[in-house]
SESEVO-918054 format. One record per residue (C-alpha): residue in one letter; z negated, y, x negated; residue number from 1. Coordinates in Angstrom, 1 decimal, padded with zeros to 4 digits. Each point is the difference from the previous one (the first is absolute). Layout:
% SESEVO-918054
<vexke A, <Z, Y, X>, NUM> ...
END
This chain:
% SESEVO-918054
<vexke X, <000.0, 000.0, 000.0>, 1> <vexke X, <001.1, 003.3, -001.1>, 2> <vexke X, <-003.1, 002.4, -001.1>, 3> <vexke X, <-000.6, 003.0, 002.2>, 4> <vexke X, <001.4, 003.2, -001.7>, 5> <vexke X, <-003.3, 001.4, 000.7>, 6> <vexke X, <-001.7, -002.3, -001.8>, 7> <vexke X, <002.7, 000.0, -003.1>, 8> <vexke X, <-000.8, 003.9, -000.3>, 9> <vexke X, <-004.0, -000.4, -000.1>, 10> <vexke X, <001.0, -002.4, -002.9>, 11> <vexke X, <002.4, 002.4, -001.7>, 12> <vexke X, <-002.6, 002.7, 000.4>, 13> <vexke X, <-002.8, -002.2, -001.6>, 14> <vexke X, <002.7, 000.1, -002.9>, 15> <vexke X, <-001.7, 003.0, -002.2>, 16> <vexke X, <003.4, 001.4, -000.3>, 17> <vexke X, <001.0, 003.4, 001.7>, 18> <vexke X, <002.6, -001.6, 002.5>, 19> <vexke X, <003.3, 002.5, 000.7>, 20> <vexke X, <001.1, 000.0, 003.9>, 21> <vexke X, <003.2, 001.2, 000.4>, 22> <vexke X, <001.5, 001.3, 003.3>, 23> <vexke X, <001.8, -001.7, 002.3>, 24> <vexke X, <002.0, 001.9, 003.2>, 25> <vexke X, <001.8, -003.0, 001.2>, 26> <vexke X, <000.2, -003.5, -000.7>, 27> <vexke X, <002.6, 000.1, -002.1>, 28> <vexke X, <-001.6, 002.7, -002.4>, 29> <vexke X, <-003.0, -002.7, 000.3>, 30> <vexke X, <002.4, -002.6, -001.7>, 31> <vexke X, <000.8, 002.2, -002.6>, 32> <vexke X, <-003.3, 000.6, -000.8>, 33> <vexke X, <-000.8, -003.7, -000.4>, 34> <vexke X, <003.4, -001.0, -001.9>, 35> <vexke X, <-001.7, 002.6, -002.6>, 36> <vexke X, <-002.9, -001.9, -000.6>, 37> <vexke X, <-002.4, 002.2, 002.0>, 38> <vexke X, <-003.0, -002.5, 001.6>, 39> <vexke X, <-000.4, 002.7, 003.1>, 40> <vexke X, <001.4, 002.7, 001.6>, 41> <vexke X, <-000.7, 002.4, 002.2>, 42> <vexke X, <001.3, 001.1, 003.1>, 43> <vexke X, <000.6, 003.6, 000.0>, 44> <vexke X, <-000.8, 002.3, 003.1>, 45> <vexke X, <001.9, 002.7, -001.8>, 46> <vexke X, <002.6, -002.0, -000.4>, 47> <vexke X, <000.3, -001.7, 003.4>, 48> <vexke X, <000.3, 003.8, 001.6>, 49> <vexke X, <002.4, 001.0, -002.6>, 50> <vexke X, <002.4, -003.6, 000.9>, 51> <vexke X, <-000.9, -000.6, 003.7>, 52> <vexke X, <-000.3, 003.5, 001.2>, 53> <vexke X, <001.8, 002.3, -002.5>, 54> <vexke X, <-003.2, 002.0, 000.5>, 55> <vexke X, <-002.7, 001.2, -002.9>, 56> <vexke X, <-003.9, -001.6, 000.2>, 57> <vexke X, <-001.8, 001.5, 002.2>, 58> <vexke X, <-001.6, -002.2, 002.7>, 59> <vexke X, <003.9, -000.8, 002.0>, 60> <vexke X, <-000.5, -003.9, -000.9>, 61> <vexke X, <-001.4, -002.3, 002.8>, 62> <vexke X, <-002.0, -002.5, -000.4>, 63> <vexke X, <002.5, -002.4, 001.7>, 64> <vexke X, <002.6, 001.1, -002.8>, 65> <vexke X, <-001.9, -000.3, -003.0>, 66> <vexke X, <-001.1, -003.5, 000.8>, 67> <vexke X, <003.4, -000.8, 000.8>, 68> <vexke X, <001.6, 000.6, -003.2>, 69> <vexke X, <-003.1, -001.7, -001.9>, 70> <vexke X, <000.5, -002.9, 001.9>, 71> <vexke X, <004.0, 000.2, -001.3>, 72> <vexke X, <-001.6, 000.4, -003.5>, 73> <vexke X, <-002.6, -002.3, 000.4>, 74> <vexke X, <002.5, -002.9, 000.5>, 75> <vexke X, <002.5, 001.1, -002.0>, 76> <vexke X, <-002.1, -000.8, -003.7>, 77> <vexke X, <-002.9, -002.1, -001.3>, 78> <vexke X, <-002.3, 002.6, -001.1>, 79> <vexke X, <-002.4, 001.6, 001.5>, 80> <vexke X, <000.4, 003.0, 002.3>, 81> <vexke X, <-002.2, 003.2, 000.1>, 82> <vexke X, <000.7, 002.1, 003.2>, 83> <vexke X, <-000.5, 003.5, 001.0>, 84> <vexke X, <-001.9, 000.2, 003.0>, 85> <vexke X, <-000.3, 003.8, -000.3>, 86> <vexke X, <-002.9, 001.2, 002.3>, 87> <vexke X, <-000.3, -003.7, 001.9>, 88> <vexke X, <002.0, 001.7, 002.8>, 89> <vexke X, <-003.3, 001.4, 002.0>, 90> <vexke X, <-003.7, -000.3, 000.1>, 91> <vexke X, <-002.1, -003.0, -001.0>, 92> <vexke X, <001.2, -002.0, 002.8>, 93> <vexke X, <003.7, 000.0, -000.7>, 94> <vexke X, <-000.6, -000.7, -003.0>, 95> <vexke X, <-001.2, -003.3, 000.7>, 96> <vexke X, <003.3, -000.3, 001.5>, 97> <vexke X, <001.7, 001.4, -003.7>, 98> <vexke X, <-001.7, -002.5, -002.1>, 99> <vexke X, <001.1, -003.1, 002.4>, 100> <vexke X, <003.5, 001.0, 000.1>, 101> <vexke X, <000.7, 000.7, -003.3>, 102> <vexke X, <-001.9, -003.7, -001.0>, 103> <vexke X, <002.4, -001.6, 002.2>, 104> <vexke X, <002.6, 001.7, -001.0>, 105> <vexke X, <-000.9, -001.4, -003.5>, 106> <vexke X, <-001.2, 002.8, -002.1>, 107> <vexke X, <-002.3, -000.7, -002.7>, 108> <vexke X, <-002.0, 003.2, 000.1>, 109> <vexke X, <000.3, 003.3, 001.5>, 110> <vexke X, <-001.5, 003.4, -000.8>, 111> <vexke X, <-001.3, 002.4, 002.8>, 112> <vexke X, <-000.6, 003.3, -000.4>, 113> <vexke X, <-002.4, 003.1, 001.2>, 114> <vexke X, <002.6, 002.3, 000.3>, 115> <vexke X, <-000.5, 001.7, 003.8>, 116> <vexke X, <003.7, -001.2, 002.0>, 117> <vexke X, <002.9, 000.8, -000.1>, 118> <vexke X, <-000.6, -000.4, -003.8>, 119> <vexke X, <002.2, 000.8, -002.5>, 120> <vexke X, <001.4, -001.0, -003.8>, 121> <vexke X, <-004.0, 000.2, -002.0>, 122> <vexke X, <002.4, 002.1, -002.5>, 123> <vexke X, <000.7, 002.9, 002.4>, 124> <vexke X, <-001.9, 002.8, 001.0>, 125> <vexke X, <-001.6, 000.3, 002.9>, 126> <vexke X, <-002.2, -003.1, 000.8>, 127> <vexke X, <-002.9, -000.1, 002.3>, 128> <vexke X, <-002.6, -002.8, -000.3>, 129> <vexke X, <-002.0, -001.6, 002.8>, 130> <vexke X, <-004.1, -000.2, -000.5>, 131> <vexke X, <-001.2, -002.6, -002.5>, 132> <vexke X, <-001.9, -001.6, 003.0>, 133> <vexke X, <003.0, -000.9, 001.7>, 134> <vexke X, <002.2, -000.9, -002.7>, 135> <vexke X, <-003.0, -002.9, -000.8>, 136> <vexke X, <-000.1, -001.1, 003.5>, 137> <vexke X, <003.7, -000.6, -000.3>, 138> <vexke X, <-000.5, -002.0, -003.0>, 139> <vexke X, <-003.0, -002.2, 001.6>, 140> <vexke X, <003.1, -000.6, 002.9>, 141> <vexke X, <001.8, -000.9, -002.4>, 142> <vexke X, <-002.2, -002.4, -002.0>, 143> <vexke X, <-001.4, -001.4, 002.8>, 144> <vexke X, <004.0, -001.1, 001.3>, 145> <vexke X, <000.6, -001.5, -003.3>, 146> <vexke X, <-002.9, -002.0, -000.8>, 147> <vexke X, <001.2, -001.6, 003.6>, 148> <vexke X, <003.7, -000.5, -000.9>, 149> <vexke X, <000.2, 000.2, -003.9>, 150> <vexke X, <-003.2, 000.4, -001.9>, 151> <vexke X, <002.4, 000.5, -003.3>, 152> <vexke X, <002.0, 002.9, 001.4>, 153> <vexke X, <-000.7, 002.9, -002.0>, 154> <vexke X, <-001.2, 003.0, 001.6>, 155> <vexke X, <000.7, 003.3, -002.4>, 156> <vexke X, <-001.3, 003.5, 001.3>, 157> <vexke X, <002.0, 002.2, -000.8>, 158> <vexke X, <-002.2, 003.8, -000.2>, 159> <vexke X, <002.1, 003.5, -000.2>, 160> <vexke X, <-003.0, 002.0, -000.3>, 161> <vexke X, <001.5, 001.5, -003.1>, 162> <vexke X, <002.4, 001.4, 001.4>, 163> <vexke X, <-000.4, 002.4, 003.0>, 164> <vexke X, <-000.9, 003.2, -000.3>, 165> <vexke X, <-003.4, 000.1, -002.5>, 166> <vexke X, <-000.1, -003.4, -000.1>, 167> <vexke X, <-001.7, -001.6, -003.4>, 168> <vexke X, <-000.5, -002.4, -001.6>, 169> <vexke X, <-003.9, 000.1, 000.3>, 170> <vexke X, <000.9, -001.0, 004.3>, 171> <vexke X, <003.0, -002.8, -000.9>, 172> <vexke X, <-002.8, -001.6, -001.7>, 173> <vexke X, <-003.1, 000.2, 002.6>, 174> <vexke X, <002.8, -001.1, 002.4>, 175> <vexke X, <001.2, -003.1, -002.0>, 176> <vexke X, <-003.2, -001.6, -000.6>, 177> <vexke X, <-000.8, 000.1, 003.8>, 178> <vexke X, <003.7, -001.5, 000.4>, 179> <vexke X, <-001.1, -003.0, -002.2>, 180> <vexke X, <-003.6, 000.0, 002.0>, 181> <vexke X, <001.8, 000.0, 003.2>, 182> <vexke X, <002.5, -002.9, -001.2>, 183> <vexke X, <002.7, 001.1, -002.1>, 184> <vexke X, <001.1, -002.4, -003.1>, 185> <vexke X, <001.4, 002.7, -002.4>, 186> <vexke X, <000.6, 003.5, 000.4>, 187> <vexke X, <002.6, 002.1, -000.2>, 188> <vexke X, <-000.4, 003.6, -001.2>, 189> <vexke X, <002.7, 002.1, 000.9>, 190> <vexke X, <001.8, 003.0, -001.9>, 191> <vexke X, <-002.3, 000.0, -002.6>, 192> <vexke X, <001.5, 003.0, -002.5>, 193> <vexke X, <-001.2, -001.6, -003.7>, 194> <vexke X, <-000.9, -002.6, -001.8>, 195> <vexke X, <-003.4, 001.7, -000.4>, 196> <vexke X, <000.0, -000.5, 004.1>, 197> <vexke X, <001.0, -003.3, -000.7>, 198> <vexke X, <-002.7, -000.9, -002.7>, 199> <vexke X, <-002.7, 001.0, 002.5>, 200> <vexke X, <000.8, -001.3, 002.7>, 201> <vexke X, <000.2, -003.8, -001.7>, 202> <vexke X, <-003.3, 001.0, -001.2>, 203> <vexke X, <-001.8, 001.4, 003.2>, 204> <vexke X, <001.5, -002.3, 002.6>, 205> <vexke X, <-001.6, -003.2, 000.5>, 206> <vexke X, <003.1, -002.6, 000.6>, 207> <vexke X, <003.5, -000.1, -001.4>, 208> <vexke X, <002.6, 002.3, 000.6>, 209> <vexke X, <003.4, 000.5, 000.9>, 210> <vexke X, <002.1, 002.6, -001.6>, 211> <vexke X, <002.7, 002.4, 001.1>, 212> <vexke X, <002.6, 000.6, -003.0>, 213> <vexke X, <001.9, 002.9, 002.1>, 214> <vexke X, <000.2, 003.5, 001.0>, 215> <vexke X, <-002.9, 002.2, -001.6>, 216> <vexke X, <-001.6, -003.0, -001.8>, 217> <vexke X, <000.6, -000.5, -003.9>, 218> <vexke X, <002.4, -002.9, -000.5>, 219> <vexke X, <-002.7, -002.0, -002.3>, 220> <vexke X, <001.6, -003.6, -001.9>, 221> <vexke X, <-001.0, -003.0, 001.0>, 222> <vexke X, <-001.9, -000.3, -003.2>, 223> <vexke X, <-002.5, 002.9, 000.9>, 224> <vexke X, <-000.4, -001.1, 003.2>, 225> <vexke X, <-001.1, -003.7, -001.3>, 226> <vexke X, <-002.7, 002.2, -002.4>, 227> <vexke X, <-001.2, 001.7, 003.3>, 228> <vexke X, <-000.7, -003.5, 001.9>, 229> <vexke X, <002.7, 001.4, 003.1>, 230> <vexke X, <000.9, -003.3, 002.1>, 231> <vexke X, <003.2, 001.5, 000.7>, 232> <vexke X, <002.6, 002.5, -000.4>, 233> <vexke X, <003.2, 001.0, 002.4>, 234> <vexke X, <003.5, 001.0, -000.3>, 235> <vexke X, <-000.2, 000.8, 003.8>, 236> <vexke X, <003.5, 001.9, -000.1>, 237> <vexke X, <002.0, -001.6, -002.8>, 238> <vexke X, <002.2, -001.9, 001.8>, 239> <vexke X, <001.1, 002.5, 003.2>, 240> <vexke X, <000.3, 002.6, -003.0>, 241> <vexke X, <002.6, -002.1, -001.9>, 242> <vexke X, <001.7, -001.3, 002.5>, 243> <vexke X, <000.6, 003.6, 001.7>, 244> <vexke X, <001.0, 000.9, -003.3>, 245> <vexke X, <002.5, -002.2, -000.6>, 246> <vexke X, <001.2, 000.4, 003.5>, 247> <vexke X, <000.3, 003.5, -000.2>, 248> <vexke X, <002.2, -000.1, -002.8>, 249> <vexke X, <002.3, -003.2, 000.9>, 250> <vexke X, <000.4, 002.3, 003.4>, 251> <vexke X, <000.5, 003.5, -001.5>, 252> <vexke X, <002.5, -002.0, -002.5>, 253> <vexke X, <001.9, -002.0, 003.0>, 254> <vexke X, <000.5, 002.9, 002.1>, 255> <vexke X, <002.1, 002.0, -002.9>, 256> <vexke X, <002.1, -002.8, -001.3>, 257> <vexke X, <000.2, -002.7, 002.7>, 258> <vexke X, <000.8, -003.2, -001.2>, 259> <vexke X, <000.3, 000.4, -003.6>, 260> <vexke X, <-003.9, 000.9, -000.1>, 261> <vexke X, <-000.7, -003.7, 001.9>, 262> <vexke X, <002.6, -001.8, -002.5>, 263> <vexke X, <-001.7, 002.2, -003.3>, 264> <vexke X, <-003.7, -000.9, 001.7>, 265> <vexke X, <001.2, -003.9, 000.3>, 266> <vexke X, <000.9, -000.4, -003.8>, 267> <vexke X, <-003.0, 001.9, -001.2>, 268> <vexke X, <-002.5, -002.5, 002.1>, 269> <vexke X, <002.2, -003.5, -000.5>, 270> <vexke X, <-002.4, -001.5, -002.2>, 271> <vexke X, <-002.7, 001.5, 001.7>, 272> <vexke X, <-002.8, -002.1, 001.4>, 273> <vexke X, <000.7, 002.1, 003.8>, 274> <vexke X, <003.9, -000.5, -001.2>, 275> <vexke X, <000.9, -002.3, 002.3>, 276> <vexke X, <-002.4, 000.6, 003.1>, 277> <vexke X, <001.1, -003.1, 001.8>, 278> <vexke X, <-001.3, -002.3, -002.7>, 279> <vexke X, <-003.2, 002.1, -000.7>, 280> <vexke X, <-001.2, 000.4, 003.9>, 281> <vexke X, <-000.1, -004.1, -000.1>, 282> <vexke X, <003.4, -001.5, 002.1>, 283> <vexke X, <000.1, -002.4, -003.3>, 284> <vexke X, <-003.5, -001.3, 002.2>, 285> <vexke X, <001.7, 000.8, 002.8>, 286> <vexke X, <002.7, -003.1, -000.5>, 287> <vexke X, <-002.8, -001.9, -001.9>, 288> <vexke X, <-001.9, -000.6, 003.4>, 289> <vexke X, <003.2, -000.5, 002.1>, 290> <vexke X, <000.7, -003.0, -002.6>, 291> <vexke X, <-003.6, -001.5, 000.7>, 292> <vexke X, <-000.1, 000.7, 003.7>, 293> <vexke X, <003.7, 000.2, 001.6>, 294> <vexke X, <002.4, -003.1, 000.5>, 295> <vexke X, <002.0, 000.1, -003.2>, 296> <vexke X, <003.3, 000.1, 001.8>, 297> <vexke X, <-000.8, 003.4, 001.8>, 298> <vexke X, <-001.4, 001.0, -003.3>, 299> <vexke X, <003.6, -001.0, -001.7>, 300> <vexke X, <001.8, 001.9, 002.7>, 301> <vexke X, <-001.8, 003.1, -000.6>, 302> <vexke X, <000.8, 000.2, -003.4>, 303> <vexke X, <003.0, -002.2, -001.0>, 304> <vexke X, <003.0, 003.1, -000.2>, 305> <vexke X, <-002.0, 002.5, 001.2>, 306> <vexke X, <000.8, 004.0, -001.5>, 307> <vexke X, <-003.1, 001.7, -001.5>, 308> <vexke X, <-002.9, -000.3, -001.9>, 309> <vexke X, <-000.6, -003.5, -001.0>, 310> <vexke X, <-003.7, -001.1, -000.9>, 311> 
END
């Protein structure tokens, strides 16, 4: 029987090692991340707005939406899946509801945070936070779902108290140790400005931590982040960045010169992994389970002479 991803990432986490959680938007950016060699990803609420909506992070996602494309993700690789749950989509109650759907959906993890709703990107301006009181009553919700369904789901509070307006460091602290009190695994301390920031909150916070690597935070190597004890790191954005990149440019590029850009973008990607997309999106499997499952004379007739792509 295949190990719950929940439980893999409690025993990747009891590794010692900073472990780096890349971004995922969809499932195929999830693939991508695991033919790297990554052992989790993320799934981006940025992201997921950015792709599904076209619309910037700030509290649009439903909860309905966000549990649908981790599900995609979730089934789409082996590793384990850490989900943005953003606020938990209500009070204490529907969070309850949160946690259960994003376990059956098959995340690993998720983190919630005390931002007040409709919250927004933790690296813009502007955020309001709720009371500390109610953000821990979420998290006993929360805790008390899981232990029910999945005692090794991982439940990271995520605190913003930074940054609003006069926020410090002194309150993401007081707030993050109630977190872990109220039941929250790790704790994730967000748009911290320095590594100074950075230093003491690993020192002051009593359970591990989960940092940001974006926006107004210092982009710290893995290396220093092993020295500070941080249980893991994020590249929340990397892959809707890149990708929108490289569209932009294959667009800007096709609308001037037509089909000479597709033919020049062709050569320069043949011996690319993503060359040939048929082979690297898996119909290779595709015909491998046809050949195990169909009656070998449709499965003949299907291929013998046929035009196109042959796996």
């Amino acid at each position: 029987m295949r190990t719950k991803t929940s439980t893999q990432l409690r025993q990747l986490l009891r590794g010692g090692k900073t472990l780096v959680k890349p971004g995922a938007y969809n499932a195929l950016s999830a693939k991508i991340i695991e033919k790297a060699g990554f052992s989790c990803c993320g799934v981006t609420g940025y992201g997921v707005s950015a792709s599904l909506l076209g619309k910037p992070d700030v509290g649009l996602i439903t909860l309905d939406e966000i549990v649908m494309i981790t599900r995609y993700i979730a089934r789409a690789v082996k590793i384990p899946v850490i989900a943005d749950a953003d606020t938990g989509f209500g009070n204490a109650i529907n969070v309850m509801r949160t946690v259960e759907d994003f376990i059956t959906a098959g995340a690993a993890a998720i983190h919630i945070e005390d931002q007040v709703a409709p919250k927004r990107c933790g690296h813009v301006a502007g955020k309001q936070i709720v009371a500390m009181e109610e953000m821990a009553g979420k998290l006993r919700a929360a805790d008390r779902v899981r232990r029910e369904l999945d005692p090794d789901f991982v439940l990271i509070a995520r605190c913003d108290a930074r940054g609003v307006a006069g926020g410090s460091v002194d309150e993401l602290i007081r707030r993050a140790n109630a977190y872990l009190e109220a039941g929250a695994d790790m704790i994730f301390p967000e748009a911290l400005t320095s590594e100074a920031e950075l230093e003491r909150c690993a020192k002051e916070i009593k359970g591990p931590l989960h940092f940001n690597r974006t926006g107004v935070s210092p982009r710290l190597h893995v290396s220093r982040l092993n020295e500070l004890g941080i249980a893991m790191v994020s590249n929340a954005t990397g892959s809707l960045r890149s990708s929108t990149v490289a569209m932009v440019d294959y667009f800007d590029e096709f609308a001037k010169e037509d089909v000479e850009a597709v033919k020049r973008f062709e050569a320069a990607t043949r011996d690319h992994p993503a060359g040939n997309m048929h082979a690297f999106i898996g119909f290779s499997d595709i015909k491998k389970l046809e050949e195990e499952f169909l009656p070998s004379a449709e499965v003949l007739a299907k291929y013998e002479g046929s035009v196109g792509f042959q796996p």
